[in-house]
N, CA, C and O atoms as a GROMACS GRO file, in nm:
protein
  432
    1UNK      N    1  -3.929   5.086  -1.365
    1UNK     CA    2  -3.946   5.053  -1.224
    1UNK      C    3  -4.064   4.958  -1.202
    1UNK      O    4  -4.064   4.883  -1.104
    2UNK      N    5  -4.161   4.959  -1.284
    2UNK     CA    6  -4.274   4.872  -1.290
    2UNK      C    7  -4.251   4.714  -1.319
    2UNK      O    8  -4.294   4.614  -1.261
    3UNK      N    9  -4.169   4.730  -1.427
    3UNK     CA   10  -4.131   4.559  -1.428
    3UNK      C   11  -4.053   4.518  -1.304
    3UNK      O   12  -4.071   4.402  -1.267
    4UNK      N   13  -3.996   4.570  -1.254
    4UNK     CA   14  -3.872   4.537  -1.128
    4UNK      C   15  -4.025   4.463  -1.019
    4UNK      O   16  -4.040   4.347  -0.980
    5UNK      N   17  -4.100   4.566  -1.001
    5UNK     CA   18  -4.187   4.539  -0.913
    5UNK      C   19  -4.235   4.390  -0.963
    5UNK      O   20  -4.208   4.290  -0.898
    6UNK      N   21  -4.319   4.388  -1.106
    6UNK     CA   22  -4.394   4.308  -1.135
    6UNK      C   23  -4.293   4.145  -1.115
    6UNK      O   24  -4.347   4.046  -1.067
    7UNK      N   25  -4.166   4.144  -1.155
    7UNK     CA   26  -4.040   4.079  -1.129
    7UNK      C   27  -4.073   4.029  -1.008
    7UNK      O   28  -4.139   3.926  -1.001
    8UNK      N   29  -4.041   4.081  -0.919
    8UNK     CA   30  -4.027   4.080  -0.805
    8UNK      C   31  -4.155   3.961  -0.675
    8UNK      O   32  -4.150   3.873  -0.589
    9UNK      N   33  -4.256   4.053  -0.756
    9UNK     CA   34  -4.363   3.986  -0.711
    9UNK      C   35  -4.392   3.807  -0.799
    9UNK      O   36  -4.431   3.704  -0.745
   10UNK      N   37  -4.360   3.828  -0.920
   10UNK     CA   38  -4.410   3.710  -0.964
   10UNK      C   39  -4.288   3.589  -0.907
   10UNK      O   40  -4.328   3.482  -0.862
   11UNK      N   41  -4.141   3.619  -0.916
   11UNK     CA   42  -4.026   3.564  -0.862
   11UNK      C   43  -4.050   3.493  -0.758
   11UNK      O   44  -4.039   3.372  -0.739
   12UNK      N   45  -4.096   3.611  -0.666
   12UNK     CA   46  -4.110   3.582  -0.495
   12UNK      C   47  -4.289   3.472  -0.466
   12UNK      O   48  -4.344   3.439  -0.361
   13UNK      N   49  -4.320   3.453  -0.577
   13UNK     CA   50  -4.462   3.382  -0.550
   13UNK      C   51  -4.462   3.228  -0.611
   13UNK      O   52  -4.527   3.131  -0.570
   14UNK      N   53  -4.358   3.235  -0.730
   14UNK     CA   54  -4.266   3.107  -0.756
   14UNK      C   55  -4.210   3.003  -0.640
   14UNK      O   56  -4.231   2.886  -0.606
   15UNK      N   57  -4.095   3.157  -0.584
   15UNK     CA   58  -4.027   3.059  -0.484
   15UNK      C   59  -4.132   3.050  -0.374
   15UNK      O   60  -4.109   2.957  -0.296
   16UNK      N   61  -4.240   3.120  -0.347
   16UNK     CA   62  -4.334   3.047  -0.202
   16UNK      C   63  -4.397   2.877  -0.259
   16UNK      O   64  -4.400   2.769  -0.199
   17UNK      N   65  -4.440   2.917  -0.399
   17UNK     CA   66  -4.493   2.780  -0.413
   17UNK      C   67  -4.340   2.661  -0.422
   17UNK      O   68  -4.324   2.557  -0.359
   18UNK      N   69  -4.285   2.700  -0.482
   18UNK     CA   70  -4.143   2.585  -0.500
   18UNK      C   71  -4.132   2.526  -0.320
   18UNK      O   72  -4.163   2.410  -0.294
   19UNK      N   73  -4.092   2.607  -0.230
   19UNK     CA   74  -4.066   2.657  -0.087
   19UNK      C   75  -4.159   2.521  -0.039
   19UNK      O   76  -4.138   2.403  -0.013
   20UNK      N   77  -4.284   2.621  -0.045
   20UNK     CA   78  -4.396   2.537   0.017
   20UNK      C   79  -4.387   2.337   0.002
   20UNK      O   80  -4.402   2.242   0.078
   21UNK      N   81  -4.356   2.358  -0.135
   21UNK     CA   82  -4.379   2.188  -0.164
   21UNK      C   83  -4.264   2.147  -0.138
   21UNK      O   84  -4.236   2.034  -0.177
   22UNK      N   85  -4.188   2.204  -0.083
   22UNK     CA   86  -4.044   2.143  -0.049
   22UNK      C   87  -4.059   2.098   0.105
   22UNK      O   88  -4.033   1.989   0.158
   23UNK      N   89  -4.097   2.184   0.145
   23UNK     CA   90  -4.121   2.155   0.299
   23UNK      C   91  -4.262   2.068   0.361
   23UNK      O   92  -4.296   2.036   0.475
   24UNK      N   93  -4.319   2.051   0.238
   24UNK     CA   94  -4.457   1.960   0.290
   24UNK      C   95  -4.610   2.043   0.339
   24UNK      O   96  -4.712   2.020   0.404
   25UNK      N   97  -4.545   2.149   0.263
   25UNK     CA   98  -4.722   2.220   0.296
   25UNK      C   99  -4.817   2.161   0.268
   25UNK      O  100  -4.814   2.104   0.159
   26UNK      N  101  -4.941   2.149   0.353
   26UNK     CA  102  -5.066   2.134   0.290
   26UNK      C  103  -5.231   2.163   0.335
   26UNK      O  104  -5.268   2.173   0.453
   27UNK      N  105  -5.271   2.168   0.283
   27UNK     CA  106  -5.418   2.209   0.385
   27UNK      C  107  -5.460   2.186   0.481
   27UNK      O  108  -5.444   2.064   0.479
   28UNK      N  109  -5.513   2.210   0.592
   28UNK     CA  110  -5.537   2.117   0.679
   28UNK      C  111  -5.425   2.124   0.793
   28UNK      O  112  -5.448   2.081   0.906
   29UNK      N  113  -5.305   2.177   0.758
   29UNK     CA  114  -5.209   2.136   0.867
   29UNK      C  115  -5.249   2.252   0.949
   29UNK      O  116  -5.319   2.204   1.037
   30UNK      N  117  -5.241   2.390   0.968
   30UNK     CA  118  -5.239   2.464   1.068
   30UNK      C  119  -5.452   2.536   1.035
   30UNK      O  120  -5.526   2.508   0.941
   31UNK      N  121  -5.474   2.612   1.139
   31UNK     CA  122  -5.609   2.683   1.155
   31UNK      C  123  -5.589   2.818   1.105
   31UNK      O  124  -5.478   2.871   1.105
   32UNK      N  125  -5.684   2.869   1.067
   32UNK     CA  126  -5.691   3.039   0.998
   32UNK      C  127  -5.710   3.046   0.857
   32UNK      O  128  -5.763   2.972   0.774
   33UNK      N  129  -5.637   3.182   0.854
   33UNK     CA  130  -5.634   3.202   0.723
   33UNK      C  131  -5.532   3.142   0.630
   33UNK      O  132  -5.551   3.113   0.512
   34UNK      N  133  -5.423   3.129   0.697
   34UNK     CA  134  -5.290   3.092   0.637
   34UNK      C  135  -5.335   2.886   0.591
   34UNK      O  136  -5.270   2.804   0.527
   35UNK      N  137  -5.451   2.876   0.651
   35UNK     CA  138  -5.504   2.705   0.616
   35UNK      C  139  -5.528   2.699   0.418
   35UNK      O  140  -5.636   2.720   0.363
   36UNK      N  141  -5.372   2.660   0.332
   36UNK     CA  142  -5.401   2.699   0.252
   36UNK      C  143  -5.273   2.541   0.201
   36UNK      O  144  -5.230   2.464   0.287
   37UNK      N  145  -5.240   2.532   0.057
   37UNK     CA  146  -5.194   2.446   0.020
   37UNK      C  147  -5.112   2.538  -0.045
   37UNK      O  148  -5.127   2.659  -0.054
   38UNK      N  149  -4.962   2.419  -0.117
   38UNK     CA  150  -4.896   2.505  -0.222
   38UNK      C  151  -4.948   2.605  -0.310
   38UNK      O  152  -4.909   2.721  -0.315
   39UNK      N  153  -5.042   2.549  -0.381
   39UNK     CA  154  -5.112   2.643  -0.514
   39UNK      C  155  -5.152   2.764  -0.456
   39UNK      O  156  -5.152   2.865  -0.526
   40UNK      N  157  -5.193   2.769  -0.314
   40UNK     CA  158  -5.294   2.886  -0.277
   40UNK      C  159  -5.228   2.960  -0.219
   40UNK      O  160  -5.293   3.055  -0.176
   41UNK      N  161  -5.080   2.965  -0.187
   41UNK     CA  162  -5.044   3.030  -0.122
   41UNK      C  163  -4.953   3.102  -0.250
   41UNK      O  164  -4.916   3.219  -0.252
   42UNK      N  165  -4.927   2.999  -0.352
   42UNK     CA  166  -4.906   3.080  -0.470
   42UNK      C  167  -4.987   3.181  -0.513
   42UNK      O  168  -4.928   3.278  -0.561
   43UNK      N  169  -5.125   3.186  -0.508
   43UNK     CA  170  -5.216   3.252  -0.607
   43UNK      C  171  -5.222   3.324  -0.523
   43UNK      O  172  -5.194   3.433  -0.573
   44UNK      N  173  -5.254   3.345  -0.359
   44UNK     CA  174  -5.227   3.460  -0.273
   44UNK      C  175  -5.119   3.516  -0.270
   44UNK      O  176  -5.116   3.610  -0.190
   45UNK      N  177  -4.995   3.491  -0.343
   45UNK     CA  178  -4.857   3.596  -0.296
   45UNK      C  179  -4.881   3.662  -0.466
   45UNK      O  180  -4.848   3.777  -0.494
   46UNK      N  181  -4.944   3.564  -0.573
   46UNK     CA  182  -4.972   3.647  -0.667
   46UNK      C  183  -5.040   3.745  -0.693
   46UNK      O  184  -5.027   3.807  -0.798
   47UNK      N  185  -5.126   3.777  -0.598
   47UNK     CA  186  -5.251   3.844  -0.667
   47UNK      C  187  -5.258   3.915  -0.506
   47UNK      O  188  -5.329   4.016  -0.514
   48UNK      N  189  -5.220   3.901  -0.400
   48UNK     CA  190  -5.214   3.983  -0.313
   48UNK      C  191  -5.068   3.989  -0.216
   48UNK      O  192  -5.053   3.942  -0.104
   49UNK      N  193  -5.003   4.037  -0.271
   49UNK     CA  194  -4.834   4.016  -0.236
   49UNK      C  195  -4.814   4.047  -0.086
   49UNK      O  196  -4.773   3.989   0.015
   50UNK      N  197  -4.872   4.192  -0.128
   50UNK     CA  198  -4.808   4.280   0.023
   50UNK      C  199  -4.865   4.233   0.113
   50UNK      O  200  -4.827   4.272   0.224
   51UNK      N  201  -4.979   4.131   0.108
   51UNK     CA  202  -5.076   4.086   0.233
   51UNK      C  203  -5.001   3.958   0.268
   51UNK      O  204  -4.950   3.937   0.378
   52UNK      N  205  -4.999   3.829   0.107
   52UNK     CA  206  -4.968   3.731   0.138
   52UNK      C  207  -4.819   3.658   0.164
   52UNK      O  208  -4.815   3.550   0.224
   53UNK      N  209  -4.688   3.727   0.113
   53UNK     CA  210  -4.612   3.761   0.115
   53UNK      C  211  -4.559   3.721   0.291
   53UNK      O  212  -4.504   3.624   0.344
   54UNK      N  213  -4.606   3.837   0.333
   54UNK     CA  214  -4.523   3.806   0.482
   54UNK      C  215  -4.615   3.753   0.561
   54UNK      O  216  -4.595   3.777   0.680
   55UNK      N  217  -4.731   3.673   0.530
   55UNK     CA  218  -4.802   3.599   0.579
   55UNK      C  219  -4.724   3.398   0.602
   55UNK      O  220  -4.732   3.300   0.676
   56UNK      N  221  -4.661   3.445   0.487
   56UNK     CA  222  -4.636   3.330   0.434
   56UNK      C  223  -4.485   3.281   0.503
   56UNK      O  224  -4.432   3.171   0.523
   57UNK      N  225  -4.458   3.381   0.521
   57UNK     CA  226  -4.277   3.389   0.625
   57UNK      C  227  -4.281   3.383   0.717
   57UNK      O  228  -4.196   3.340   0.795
   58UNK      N  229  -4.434   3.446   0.748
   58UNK     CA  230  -4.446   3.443   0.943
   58UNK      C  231  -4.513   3.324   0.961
   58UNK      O  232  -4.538   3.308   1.081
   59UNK      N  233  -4.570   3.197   0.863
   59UNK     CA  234  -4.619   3.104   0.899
   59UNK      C  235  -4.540   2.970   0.860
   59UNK      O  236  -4.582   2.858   0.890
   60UNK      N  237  -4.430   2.993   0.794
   60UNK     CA  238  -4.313   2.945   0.700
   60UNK      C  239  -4.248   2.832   0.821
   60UNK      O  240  -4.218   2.715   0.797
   61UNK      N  241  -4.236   2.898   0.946
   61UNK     CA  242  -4.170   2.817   1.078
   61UNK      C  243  -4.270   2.720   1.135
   61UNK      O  244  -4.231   2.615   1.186
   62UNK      N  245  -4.381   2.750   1.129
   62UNK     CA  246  -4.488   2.714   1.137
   62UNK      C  247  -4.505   2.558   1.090
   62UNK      O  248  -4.535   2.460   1.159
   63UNK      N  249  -4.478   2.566   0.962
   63UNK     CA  250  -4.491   2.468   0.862
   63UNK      C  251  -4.427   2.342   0.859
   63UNK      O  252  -4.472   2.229   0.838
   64UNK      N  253  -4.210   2.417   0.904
   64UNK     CA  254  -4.147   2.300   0.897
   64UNK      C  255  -4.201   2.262   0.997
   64UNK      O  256  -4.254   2.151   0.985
   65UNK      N  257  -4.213   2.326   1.128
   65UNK     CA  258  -4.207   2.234   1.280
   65UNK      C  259  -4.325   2.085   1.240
   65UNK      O  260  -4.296   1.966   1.245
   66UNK      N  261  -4.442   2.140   1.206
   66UNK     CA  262  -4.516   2.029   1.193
   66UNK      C  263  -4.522   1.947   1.051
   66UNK      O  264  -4.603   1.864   1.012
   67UNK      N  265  -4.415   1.998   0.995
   67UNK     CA  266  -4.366   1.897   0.908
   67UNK      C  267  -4.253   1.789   0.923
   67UNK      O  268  -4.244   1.679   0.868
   68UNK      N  269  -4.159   1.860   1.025
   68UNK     CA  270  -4.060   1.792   1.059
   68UNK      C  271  -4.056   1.699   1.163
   68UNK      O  272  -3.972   1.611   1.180
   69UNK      N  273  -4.219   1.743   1.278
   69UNK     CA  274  -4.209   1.662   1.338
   69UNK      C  275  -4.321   1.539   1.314
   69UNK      O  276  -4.342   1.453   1.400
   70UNK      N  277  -4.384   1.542   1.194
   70UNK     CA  278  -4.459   1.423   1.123
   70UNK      C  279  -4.333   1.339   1.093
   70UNK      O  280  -4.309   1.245   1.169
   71UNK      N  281  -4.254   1.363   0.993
   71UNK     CA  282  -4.135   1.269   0.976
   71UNK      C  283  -4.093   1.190   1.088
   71UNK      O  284  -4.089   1.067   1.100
   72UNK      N  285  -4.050   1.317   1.198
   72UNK     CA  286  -3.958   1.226   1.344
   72UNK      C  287  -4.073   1.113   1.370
   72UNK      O  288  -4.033   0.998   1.386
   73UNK      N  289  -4.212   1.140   1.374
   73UNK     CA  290  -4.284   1.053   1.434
   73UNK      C  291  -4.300   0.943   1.287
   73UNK      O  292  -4.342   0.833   1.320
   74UNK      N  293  -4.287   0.951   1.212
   74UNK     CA  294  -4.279   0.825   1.082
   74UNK      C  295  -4.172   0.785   1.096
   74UNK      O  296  -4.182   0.663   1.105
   75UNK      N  297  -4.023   0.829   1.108
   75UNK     CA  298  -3.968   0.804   1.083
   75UNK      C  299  -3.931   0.695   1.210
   75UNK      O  300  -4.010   0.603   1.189
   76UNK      N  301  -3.883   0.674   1.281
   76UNK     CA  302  -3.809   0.555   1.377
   76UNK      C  303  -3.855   0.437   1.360
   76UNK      O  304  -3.782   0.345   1.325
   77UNK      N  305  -4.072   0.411   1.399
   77UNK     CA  306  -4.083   0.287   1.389
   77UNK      C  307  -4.095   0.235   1.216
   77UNK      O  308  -4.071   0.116   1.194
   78UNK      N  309  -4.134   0.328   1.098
   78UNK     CA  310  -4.092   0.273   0.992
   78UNK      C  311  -3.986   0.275   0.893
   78UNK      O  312  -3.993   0.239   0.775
   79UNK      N  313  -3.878   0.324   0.963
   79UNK     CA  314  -3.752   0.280   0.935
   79UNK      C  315  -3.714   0.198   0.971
   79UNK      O  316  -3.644   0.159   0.878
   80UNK      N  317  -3.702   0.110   1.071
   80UNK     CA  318  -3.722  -0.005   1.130
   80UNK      C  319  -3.805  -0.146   1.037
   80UNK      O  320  -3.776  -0.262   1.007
   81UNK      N  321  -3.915  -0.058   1.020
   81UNK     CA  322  -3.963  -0.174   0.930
   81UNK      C  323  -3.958  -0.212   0.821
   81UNK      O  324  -3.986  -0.324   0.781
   82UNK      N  325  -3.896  -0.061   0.720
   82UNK     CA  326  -3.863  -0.066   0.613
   82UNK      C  327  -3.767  -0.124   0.623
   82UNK      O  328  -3.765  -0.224   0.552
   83UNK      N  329  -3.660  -0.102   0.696
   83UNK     CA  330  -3.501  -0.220   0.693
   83UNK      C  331  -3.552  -0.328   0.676
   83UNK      O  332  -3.509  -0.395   0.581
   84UNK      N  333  -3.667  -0.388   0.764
   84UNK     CA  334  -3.718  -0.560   0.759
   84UNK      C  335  -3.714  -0.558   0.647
   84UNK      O  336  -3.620  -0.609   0.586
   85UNK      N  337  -3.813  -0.500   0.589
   85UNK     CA  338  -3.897  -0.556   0.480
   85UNK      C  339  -3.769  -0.576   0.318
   85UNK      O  340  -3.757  -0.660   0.229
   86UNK      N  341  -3.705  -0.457   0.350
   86UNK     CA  342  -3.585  -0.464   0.265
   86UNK      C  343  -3.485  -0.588   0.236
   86UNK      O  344  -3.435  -0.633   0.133
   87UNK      N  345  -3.480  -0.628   0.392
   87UNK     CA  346  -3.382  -0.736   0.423
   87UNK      C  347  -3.474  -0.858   0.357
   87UNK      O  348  -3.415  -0.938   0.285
   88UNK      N  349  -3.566  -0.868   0.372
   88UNK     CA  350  -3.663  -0.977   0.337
   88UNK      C  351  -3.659  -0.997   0.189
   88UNK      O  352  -3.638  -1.102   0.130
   89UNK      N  353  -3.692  -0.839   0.120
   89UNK     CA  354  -3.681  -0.820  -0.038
   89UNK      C  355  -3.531  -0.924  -0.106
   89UNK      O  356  -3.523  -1.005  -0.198
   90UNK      N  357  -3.441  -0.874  -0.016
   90UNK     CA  358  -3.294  -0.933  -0.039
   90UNK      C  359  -3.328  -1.053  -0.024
   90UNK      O  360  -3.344  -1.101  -0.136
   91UNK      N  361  -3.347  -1.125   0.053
   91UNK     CA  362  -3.334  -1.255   0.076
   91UNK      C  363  -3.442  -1.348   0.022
   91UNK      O  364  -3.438  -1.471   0.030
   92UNK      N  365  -3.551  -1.270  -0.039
   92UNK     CA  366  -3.601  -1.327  -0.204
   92UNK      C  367  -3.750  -1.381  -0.125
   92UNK      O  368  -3.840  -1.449  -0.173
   93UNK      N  369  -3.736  -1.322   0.015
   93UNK     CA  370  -3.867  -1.372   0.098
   93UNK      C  371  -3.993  -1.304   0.026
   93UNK      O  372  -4.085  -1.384   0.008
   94UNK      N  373  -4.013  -1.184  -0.016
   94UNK     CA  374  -4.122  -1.141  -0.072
   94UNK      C  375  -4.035  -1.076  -0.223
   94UNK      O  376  -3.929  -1.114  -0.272
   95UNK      N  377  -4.091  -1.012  -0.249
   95UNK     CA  378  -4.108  -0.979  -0.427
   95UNK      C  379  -4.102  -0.817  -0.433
   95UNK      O  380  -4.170  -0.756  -0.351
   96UNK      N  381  -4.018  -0.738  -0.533
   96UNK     CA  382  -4.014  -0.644  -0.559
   96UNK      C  383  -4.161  -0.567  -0.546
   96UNK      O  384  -4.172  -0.454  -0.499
   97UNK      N  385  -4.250  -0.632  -0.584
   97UNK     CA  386  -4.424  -0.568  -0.609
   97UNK      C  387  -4.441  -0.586  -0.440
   97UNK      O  388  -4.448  -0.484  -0.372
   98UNK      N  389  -4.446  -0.685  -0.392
   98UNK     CA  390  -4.481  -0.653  -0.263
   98UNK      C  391  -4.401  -0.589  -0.157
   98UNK      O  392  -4.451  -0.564  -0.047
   99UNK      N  393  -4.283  -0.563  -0.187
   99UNK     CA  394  -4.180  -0.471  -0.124
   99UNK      C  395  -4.233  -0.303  -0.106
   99UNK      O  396  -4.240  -0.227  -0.009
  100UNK      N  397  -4.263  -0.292  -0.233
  100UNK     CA  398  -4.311  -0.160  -0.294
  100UNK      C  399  -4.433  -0.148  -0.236
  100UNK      O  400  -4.454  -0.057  -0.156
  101UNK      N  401  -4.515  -0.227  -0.266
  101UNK     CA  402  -4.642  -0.198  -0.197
  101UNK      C  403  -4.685  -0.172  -0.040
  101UNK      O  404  -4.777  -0.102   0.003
  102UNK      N  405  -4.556  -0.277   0.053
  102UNK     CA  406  -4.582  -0.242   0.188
  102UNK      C  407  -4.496  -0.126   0.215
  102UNK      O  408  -4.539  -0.076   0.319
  103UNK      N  409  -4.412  -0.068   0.177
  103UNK     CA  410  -4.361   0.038   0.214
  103UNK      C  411  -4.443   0.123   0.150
  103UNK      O  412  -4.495   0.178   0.247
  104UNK      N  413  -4.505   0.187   0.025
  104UNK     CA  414  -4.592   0.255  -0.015
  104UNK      C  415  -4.739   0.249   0.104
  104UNK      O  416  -4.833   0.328   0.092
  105UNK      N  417  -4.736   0.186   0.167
  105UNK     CA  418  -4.831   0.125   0.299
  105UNK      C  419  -4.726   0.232   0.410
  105UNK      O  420  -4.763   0.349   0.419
  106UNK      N  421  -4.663   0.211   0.450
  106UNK     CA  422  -4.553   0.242   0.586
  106UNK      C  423  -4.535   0.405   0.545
  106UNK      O  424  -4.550   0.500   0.622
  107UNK      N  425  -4.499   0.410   0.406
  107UNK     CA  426  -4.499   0.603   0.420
  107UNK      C  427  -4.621   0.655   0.440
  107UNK      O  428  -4.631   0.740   0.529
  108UNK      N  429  -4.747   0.616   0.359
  108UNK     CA  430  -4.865   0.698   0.391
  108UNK      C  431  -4.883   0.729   0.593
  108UNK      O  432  -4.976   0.796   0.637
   0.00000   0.00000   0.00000
């Protein structure tokens, strides 16, 4: 019954960190305690489950909203510009290196 547990816990602290970096966690985004990054919210569901665990589910909604709504706000005017710059790439106006570089510019 001990491994099931130990299972259980290490499984479930995997998928928070996998979870987390999927959805764009990172420091800095929300206030408290839960102000933590992938790794830390790993090493807290590791090493303190029953605390960090449903800390991490009840702040989980939390996470996408202001993850999803960073995208909406990146996303319209530099999709827009990424099409330019694309169309431009095509039409031999700028250069693969500088293609890359201003859009590596437009996602940050």
């Amino acid at each position: 019954m001990d491994y099931v547990i130990v299972l259980v816990v290490i499984g479930t602290s995997f998928w928070v960190l996998f979870d987390a970096k999927s959805i764009g966690v990172k420091k800095g985004q929300i206030k408290g305690i839960a102000n933590m990054g992938p790794w830390g919210w790993f090493f807290v569901c590791l090493f303190l489950w029953i605390i960090g665990f449903p800390i991490y589910l009840a702040k989980r909604g939390e996470f996408k909203r202001i993850n999803s709504s960073q995208l909406s706000e990146i996303g319209n005017d530099s999709l827009s510009k990424l099409e330019k710059l694309a169309e431009m790439k095509d039409k031999g106006i700028i250069t693969e290196e500088e293609f890359s570089t201003q859009k590596q510019a437009l996602l940050k």
